[in-house]
N, C-alpha and C positions, 0 to 999 in steps of 0.2 A: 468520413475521415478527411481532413485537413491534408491536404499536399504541406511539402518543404515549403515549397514555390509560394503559395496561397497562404502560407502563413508567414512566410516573412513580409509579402505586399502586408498584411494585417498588419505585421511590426511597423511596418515603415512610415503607413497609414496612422497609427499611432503616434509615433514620434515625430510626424509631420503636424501634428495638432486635431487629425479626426480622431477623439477622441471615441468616438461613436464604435470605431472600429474593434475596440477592446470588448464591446457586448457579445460579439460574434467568437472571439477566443472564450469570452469565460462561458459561453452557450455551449458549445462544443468539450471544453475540458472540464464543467462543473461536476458530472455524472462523478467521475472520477474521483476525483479532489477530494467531492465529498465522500466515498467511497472509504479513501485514504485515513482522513479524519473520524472517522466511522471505524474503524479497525482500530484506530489509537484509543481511540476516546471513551466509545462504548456507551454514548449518548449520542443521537441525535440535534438535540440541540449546540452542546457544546461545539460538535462537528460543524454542523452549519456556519457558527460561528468561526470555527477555525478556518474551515474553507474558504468564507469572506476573508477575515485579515490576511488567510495567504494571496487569492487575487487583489487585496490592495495591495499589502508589501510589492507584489509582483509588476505591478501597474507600475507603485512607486521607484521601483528599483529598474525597471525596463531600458534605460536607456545604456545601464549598466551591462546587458545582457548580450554576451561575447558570439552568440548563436554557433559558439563548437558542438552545442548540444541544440535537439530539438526543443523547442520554449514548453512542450508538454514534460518534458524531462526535468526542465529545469523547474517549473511550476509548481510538478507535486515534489522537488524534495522540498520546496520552500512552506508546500502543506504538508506536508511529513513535520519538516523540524518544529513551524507552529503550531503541530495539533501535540508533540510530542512536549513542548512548552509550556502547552496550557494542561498538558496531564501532571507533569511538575509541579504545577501547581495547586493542582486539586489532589493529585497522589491522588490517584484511578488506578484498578491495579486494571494490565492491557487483559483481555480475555482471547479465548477462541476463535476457533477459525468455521468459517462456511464452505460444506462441499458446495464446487459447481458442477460439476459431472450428474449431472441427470440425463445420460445415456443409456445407461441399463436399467432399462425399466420394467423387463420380469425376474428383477432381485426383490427381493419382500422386503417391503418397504421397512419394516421395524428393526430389518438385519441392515439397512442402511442407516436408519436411526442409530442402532449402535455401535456401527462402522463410526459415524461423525461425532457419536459422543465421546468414542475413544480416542479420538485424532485428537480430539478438543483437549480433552484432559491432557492428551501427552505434551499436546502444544503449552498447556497453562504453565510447566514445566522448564521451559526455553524463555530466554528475558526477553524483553519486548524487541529489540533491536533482531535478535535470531530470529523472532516469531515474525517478523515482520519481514526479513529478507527470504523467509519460506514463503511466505503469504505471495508477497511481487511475483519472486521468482515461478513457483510453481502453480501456484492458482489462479494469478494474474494476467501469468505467461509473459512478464516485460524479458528483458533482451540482459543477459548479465551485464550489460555494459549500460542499459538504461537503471538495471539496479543500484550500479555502483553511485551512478551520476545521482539519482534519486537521495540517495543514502548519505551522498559525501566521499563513498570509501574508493578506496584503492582497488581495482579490478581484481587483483589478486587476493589480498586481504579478504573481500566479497568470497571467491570461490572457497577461499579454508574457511570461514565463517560458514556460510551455506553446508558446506562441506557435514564439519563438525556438528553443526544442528542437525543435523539430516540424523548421523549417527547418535545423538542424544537423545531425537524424538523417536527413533529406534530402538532403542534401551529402554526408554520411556516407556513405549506401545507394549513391549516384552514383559515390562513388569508389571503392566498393568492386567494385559490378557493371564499372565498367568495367575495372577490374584485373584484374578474371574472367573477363570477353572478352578480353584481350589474353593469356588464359593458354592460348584453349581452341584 
């Protein structure tokens, strides 16, 4: 992990003319980025690609960059709004979510299989903007206030958006299990 400290020298180094110094931020934040555009997109390639135009924009706009926020904050909402951009454009409908909880490992494995197929479906549910503030928040674990900044939104707005998804993929899950039961 990148210090505050160690990454504004990189800023500064940047904006000083080592440009060299920008390979070391996109080395460190690409994992991510791409991550981000990988949840939007639902291609790899696409992604890739989104994730590059967001580290140019981000290069190009750098000197714009007010540092109230961490440059990883600022970075992926710039790949959030570009990968959500180029889904606009191609009209990609957003998909599912991935557990990371592989902690319980004498759970049967098929009962976790349809633990996440379930999440999945309730999540397809939720518009990509929800799906995507569940995603950061909870499975990501960022910080509500790296959400907000991520996203654009208003700290509050975030928490009733969060909020109300929570309770919709809730309702979601409920109708879905009990469909399930009425199947077996």
């Amino acid at each position: 992990m990148i210090s505050l400290q160690e990454e504004n020298e990189l800023i500064d180094q940047v904006l000083g003319g080592k440009q060299d110094s920008y390979a070391r931020l996109v080395d460190h934040y690409k994992s991510y980025a791409f991550t981000i555009a990988v949840k939007i997109l639902e291609n790899r390639g696409e992604a890739e690609e989104a994730a590059q135009d967001g580290f140019i924009k981000a290069f190009h706009y750098l000197k714009d960059f007010n540092r109230q926020a961490r440059f990883s904050t600022w970075l992926y909402r710039i790949v959030f709004n570009t990968a959500v951009s180029y889904k606009r454009k191609k009209r990609i409908p957003l998909s599912g979510i991935e557990s990371h909880d592989r902690a319980d490992e004498q759970e049967d494995s098929l009962e976790r299989e349809d633990k996440k197929a379930f999440v999945s479906k309730a999540m397809d549910h939720l518009n990509e903007v929800d799906r995507l503030a569940i995603q950061l928040y909870y499975i990501k674990e960022f910080s509500l206030e790296e959400v907000a900044e991520m996203m654009g939104q208003n700290m509050n707005t975030l928490k009733v958006r969060i909020h109300r998804a929570r309770q919709r993929l809730a309702d979601e899950l409920k109708k879905i299990l009990n469909e399930e039961a009425l199947t077996l």
